[in-house]
C-alpha positions as CSV (number, residue, x, y, z in Angstrom):
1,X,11.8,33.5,46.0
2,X,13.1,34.7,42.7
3,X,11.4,37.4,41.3
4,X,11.1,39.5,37.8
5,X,11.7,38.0,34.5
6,X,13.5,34.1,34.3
7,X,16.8,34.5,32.8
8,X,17.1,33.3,28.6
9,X,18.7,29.8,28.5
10,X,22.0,29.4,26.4
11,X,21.9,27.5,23.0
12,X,18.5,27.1,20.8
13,X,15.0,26.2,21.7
14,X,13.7,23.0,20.5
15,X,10.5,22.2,19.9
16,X,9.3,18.8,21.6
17,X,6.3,17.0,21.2
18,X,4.4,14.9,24.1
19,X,3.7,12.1,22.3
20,X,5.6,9.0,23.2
21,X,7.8,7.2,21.2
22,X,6.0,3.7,20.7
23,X,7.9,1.6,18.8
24,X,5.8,-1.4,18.3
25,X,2.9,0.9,15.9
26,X,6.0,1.4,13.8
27,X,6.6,-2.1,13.5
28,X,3.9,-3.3,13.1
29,X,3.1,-0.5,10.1
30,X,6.8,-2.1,8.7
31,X,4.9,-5.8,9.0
32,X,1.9,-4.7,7.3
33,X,4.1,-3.4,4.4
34,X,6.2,-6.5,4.1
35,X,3.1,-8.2,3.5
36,X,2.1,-6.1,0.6
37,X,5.7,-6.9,-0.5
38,X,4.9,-10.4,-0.5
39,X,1.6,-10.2,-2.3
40,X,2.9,-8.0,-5.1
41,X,5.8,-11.2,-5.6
42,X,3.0,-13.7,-5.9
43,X,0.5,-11.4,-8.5
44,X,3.7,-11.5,-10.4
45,X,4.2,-15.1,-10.2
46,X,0.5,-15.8,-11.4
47,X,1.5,-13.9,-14.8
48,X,4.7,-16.6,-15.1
49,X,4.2,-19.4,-17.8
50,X,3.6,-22.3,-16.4
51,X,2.3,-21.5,-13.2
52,X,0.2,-23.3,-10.3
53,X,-2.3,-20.1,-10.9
54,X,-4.5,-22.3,-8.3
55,X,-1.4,-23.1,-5.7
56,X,-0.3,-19.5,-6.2
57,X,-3.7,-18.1,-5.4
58,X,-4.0,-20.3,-2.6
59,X,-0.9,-18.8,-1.3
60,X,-1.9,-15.5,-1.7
61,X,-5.3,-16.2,0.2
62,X,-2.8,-17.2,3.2
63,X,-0.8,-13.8,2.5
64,X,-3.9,-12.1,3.1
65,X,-5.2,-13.6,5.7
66,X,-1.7,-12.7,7.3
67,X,-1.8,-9.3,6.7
68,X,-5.7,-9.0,8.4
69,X,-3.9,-10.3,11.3
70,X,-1.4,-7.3,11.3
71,X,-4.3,-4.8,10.4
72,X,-6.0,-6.6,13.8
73,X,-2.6,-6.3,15.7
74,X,-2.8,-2.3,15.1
75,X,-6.3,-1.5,15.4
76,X,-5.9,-3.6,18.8
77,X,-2.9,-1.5,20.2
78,X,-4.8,2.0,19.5
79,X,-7.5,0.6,21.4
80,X,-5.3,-0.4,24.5
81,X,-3.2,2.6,24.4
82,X,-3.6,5.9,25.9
83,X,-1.2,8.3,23.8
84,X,-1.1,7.3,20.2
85,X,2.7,8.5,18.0
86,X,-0.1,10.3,16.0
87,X,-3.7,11.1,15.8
88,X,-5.9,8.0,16.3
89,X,-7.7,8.5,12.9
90,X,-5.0,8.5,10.7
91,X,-3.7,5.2,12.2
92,X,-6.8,3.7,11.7
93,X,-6.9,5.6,8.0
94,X,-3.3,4.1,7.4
95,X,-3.7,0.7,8.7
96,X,-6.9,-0.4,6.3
97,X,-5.4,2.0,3.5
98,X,-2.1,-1.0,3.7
99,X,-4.7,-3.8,4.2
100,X,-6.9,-2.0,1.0
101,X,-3.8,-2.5,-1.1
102,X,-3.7,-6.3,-0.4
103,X,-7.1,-6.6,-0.8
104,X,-7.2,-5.6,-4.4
105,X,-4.1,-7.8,-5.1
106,X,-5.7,-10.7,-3.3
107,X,-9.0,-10.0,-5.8
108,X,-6.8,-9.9,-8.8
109,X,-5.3,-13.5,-7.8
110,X,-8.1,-15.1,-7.4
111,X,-9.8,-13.4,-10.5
112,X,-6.9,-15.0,-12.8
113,X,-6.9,-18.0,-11.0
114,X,-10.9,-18.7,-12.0
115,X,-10.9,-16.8,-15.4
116,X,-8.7,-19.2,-16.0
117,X,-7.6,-16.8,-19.6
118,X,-4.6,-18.4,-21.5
119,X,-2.7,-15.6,-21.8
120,X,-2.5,-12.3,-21.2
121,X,-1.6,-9.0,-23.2
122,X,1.8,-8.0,-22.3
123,X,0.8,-4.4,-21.0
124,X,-0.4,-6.3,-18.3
125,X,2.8,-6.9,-17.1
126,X,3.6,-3.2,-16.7
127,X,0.9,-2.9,-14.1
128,X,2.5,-6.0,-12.1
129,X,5.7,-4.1,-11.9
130,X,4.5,-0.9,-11.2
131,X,2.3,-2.2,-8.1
132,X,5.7,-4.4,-7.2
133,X,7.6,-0.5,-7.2
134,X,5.0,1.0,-4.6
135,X,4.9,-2.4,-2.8
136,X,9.0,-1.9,-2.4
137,X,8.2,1.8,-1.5
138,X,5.7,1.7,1.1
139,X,7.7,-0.8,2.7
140,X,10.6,1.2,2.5
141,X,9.1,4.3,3.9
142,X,6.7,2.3,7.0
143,X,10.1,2.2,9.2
144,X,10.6,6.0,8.7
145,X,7.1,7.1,10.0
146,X,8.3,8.1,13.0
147,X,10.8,10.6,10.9
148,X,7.9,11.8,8.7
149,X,10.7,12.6,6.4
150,X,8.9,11.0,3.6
151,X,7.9,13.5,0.8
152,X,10.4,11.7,-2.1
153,X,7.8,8.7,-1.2
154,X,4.5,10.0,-1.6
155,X,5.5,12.2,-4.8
156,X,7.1,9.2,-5.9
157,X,4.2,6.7,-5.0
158,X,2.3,9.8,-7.4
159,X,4.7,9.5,-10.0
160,X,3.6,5.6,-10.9
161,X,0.1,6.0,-10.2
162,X,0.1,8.8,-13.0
163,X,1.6,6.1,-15.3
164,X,-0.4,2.9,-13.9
165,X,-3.8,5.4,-15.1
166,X,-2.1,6.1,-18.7
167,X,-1.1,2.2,-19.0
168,X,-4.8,1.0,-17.6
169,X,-6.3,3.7,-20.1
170,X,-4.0,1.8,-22.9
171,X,-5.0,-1.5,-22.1
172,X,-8.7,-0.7,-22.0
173,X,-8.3,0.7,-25.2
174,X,-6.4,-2.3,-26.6
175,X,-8.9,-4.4,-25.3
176,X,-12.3,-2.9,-27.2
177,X,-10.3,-3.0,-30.4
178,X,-12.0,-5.7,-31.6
179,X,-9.1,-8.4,-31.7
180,X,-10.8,-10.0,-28.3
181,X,-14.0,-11.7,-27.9
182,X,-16.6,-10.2,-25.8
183,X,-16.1,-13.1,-22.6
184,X,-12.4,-12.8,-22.8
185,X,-13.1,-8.7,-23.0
186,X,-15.3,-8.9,-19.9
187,X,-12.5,-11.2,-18.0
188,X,-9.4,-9.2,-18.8
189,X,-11.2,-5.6,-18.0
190,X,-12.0,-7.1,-14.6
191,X,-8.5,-8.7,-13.8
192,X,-6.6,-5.5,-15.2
193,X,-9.7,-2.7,-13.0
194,X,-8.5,-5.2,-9.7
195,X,-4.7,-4.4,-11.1
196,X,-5.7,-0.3,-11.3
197,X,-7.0,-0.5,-7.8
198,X,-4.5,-1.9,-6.0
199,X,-2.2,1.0,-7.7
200,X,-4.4,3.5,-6.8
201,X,-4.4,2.0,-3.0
202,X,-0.6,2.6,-2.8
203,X,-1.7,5.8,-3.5
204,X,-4.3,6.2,-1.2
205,X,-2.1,5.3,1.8
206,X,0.6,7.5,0.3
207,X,-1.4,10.4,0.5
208,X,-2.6,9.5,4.1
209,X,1.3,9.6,5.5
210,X,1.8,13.1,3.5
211,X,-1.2,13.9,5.4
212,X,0.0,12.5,8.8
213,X,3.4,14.3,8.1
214,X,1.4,18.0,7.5
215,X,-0.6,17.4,10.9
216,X,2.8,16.4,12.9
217,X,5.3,19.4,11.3
């Protein structure tokens, strides 16, 4: 038996963390976010001339409805496994922050789709694109979880919610100018708060990975 003080070991000490590697939360976080993807194409497509608004929505119902199934696929796996990548909480957190985000898109579609409003002011537009950037994002930055090295996304994600509030404050403003008629005032605030909320979704689950990240450094 060896005894006194075990010898230093050569080279640095790394840190190492007993949580497993499980790839399938990861893709199945990258799923969730390709869905959001695919919403954020369609909400565009409802503000084309010319569209099937009704096809379109109907589509988007199906988009949806996919995207429960991944929320289901997750929730399902933290129940079955042991050792979670991270904290169960914050998957849970993340998982219906993702599903949140189609939900308000999903609303807005279907709101356009029975308003049934001509046309739409153009500011409108910048809120489609803006949500279409954090869709892009979020799905970028759901394969790197497991990296954590995400802080250009979430400030990023910040960045456009920032502008998303000053365009939704301008649109609001627009729209009790007097140049609308009170129905077509009540439709438009209710299409463009559903636009606002998906926005500020993309924000909400960006600020749950920053918060994820914080726990696991």
């Amino acid at each position: 038996m060896v005894h006194g003080p075990l010898p230093d070991l050569p080279g640095d000490t790394v840190a190492f963390s007993i949580r497993p590697v499980d790839g399938v939360f990861y893709q199945l976080f990258s799923e969730s976010a390709q869905h959001l993807v695919r919403g954020s194409g369609l909400l565009a497509e409802m503000f084309a001339e010319g569209t099937d608004r009704a096809a379109k929505a109907k589509e988007m119902r199906e988009a949806e409805s996919d995207a429960d199934g991944t929320t289901r696929a997750i929730i399902q796996r933290v129940n079955k496994t042991f050792v979670t990548p991270f904290d169960r909480e914050d998957i849970h957190a993340l998982a219906y922050g993702l599903d949140d985000a189609m939900d308000e898109m999903e609303e807005a579609c279907d709101l356009i789709n029975l308003y049934d409003v001509a046309s739409y002011p153009s500011e409108f537009a910048k809120q489609v694109e803006l949500i279409q950037r954090c869709a892009e994002l979020t799905a970028a930055a759901m394969p790197r979880l497991q990296s954590l090295d995400l802080e250009e996304y979430w400030l990023e994600i910040g960045r456009l919610e920032k502008a998303g509030d000053k365009s939704f404050r301008r649109i609001i403003s627009k729209l009790f100018s007097g140049n609308y008629d009170a129905l077509e005032v009540l439709k438009l605030k209710d299409v463009v708060e559903k636009l606002e909320g998906a926005i500020n979704a993309f924000e909400t689950v960006a600020k749950r990975v920053e918060q994820i990240a914080v726990k696991e450094s």
